[in-house]
C-alpha positions as CSV (number, residue, x, y, z in Angstrom):
1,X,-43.7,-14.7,-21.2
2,X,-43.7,-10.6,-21.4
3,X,-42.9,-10.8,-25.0
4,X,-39.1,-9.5,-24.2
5,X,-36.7,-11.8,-25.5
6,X,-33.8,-13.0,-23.4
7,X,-35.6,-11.8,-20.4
8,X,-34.8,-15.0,-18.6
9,X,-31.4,-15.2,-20.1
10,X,-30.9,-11.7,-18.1
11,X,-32.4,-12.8,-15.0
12,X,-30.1,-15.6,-15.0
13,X,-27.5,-13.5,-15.6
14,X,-28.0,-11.1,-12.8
15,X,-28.2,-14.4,-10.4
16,X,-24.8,-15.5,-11.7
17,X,-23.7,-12.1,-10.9
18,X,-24.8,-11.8,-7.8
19,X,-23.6,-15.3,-7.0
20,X,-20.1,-14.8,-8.2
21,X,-20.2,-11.7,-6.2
22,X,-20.8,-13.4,-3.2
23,X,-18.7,-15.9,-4.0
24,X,-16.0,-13.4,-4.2
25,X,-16.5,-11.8,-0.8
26,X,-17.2,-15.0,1.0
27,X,-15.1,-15.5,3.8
28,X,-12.5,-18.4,3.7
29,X,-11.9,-20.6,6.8
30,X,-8.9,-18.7,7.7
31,X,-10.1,-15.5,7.6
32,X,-13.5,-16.7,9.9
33,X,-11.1,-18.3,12.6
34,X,-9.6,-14.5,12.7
35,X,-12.5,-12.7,13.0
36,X,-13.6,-15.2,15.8
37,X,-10.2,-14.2,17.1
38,X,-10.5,-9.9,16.9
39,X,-14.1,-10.6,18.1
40,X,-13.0,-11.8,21.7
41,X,-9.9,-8.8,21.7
42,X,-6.9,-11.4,21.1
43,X,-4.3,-9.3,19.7
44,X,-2.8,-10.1,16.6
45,X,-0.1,-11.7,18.2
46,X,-2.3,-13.4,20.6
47,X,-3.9,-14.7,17.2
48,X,-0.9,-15.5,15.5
49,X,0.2,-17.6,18.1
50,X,-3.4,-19.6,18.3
51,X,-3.4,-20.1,14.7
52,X,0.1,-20.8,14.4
53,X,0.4,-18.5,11.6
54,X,3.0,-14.8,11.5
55,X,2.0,-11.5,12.8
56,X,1.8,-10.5,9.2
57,X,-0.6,-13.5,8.2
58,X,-2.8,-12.2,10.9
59,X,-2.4,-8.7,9.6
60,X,-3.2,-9.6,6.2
61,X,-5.9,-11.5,7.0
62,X,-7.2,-8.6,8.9
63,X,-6.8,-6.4,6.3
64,X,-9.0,-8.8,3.5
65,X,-11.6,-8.6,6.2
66,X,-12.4,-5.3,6.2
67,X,-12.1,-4.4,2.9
68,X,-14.5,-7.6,2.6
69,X,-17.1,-6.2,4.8
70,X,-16.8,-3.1,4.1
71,X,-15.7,-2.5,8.0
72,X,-13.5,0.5,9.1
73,X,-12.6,-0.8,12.6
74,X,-12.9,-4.0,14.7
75,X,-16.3,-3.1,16.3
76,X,-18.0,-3.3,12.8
77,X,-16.4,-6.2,11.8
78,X,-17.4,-8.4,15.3
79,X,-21.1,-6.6,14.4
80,X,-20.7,-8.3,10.8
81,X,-19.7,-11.2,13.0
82,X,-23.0,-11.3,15.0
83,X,-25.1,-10.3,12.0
84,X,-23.5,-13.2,9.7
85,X,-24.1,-15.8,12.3
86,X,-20.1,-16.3,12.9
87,X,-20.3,-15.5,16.6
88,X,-22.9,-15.5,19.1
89,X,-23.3,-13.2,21.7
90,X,-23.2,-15.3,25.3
91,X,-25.1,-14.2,28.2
């Protein structure tokens, strides 16, 4: 021990943090089968009608992807894709 009290009570702490903000930006099962979708060029009525969910599903889905990775267009998102392990790249 450093002699600092609560110094494991604040590491802790930060790992819940951290955690919970993970947690938060996780992606659900939904929003993984439409970036699998955007990441081979289906439109999002192409995706609406494999999903079997509305246009504006798919847009809104869409929509809590990038703001979830941070991405400004598709391209970035299929890299977070690759980069995440949620696609692979066949050759």
């Amino acid at each position: 021990m450093s002699g600092y009290p609560c110094q494991g009570t604040q590491a802790q702490g930060s790992n819940q943090r951290a955690a919970s903000i993970e947690k938060r930006f996780a992606l659900s099962g939904r929003e993984t089968d439409v970036l699998r979708c955007l990441s081979i060029s289906k439109s999002n009525k192409e995706t609406s009608m494999s999903l079997g969910i509305s246009i504006k599903t798919v847009e809104t889905y869409r929509w809590r992807l990038m703001m979830k990775t941070q991405a400004r267009t598709v391209a970035q998102l299929v890299h977070y894709a690759i980069r995440h392990g949620i696609i692979e790249i066949q050759e």
